[in-house]
C-alpha positions as CSV (number, residue, x, y, z in Angstrom):
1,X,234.5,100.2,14.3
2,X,235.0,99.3,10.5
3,X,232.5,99.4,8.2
4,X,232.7,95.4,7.9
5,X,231.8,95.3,11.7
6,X,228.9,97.5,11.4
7,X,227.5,95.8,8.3
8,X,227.8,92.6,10.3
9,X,226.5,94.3,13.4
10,X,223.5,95.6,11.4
11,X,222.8,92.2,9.4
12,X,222.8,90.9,12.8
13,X,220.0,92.8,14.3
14,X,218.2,92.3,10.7
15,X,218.7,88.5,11.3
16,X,217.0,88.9,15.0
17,X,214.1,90.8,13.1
18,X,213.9,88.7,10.7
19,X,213.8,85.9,13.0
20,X,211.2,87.5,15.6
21,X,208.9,88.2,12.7
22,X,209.0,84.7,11.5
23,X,208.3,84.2,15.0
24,X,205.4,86.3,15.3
25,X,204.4,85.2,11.9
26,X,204.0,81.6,13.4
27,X,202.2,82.7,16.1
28,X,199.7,85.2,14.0
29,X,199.0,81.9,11.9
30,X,198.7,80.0,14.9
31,X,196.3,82.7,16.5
32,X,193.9,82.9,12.9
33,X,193.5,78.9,13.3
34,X,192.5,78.8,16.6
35,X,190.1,82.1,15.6
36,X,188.8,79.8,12.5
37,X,188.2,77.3,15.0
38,X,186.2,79.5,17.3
39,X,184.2,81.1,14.5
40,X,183.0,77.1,13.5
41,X,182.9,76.4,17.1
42,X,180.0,80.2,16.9
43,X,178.5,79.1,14.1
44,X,177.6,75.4,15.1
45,X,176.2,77.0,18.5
46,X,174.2,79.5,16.3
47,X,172.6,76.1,14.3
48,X,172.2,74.4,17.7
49,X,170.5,77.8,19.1
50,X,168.1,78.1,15.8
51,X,167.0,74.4,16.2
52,X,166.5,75.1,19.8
53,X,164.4,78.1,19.1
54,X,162.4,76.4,16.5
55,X,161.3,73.4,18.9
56,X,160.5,75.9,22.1
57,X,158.5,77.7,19.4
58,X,156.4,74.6,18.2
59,X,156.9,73.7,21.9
60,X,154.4,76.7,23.0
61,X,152.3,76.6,19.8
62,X,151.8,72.5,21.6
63,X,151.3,73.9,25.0
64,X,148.6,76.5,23.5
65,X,146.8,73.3,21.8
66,X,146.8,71.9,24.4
67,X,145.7,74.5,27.0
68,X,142.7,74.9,24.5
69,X,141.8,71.4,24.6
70,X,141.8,71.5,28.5
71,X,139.3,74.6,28.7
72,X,136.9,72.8,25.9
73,X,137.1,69.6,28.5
74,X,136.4,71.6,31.4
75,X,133.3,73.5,29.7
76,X,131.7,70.1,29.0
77,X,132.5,68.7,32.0
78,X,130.7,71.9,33.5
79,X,127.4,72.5,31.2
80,X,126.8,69.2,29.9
81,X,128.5,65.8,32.2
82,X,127.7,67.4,35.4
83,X,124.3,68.6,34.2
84,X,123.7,65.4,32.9
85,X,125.0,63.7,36.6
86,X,122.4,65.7,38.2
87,X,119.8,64.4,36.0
88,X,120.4,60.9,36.7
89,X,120.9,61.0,40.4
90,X,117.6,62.9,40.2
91,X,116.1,59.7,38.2
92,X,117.8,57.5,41.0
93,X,116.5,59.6,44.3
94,X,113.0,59.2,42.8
95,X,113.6,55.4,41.8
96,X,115.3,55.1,45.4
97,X,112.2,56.4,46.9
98,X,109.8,54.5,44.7
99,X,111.5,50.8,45.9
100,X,111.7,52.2,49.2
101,X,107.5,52.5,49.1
102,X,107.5,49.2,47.7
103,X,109.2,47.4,50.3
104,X,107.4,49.4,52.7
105,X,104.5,48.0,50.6
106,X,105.5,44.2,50.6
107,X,106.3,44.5,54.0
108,X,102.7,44.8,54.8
109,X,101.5,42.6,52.6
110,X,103.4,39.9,54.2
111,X,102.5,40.7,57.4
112,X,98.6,40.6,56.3
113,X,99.7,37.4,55.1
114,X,101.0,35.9,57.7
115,X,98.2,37.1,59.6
116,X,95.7,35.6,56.8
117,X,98.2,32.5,57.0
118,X,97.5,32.2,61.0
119,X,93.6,32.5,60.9
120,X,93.5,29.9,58.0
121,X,95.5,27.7,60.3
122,X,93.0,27.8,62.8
123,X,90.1,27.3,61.1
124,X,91.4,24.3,59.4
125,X,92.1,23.3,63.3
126,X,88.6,24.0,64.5
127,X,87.0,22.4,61.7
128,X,89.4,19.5,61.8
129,X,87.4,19.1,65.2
130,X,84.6,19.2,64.5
């Protein structure tokens, strides 16, 4: 093999390198864009994840509102509207008694008077006769 052959031989395989590094040259390039990609891709999930964070955090700063809001209802439901019930349905039982006398009451009343009512009749009758 002549010098010539080998030069051509060598510049050759130095063509083939060259060629498979352009190659992997493409695909190192090709490789970094998609990794750019991904790294916006991260960072937009990190945004979306911060937001997210923030609103579950003013979400259970709400939910702690509003669980103290619910135990202030349900003390004054228990010291003050249900005491206050009991008071009034106290104020009815002794009104309820009270008309209950007072038909008992009227009751007789009307039955005197009815009875009054008869004996006037009959009076008027026997003086009528007379």
């Amino acid at each position: 093999m002549t010098d010539s052959q080998k030069l051509d031989l060598l510049l050759d395989k130095v063509f083939l390198i060259d060629t498979k590094v352009d190659s992997l040259d493409s695909r190192v390039d090709s490789f970094e864009s998609k990794l750019n990609s991904l790294e916006n891709k991260v960072d937009s999930l990190e945004s979306k994840v911060d937001s997210l964070e923030s609103r579950v955090s003013l979400l259970e700063h709400n939910m702690e509102s509003l669980k103290s809001e619910v135990i202030k209802t349900n003390l004054l439901l228990e010291n003050e509207t249900n005491r206050n019930i009991k008071i009034i349905a106290e104020g009815h039982l002794d009104l309820s008694r009270k008309l209950d006398e007072s038909i008992k009451f009227s009751t007789e009343i009307k039955a005197r008077q009815e009875t009054h009512e008869i004996y006037i009749n009959r009076h008027e009758r026997m003086l009528s006769a007379l």
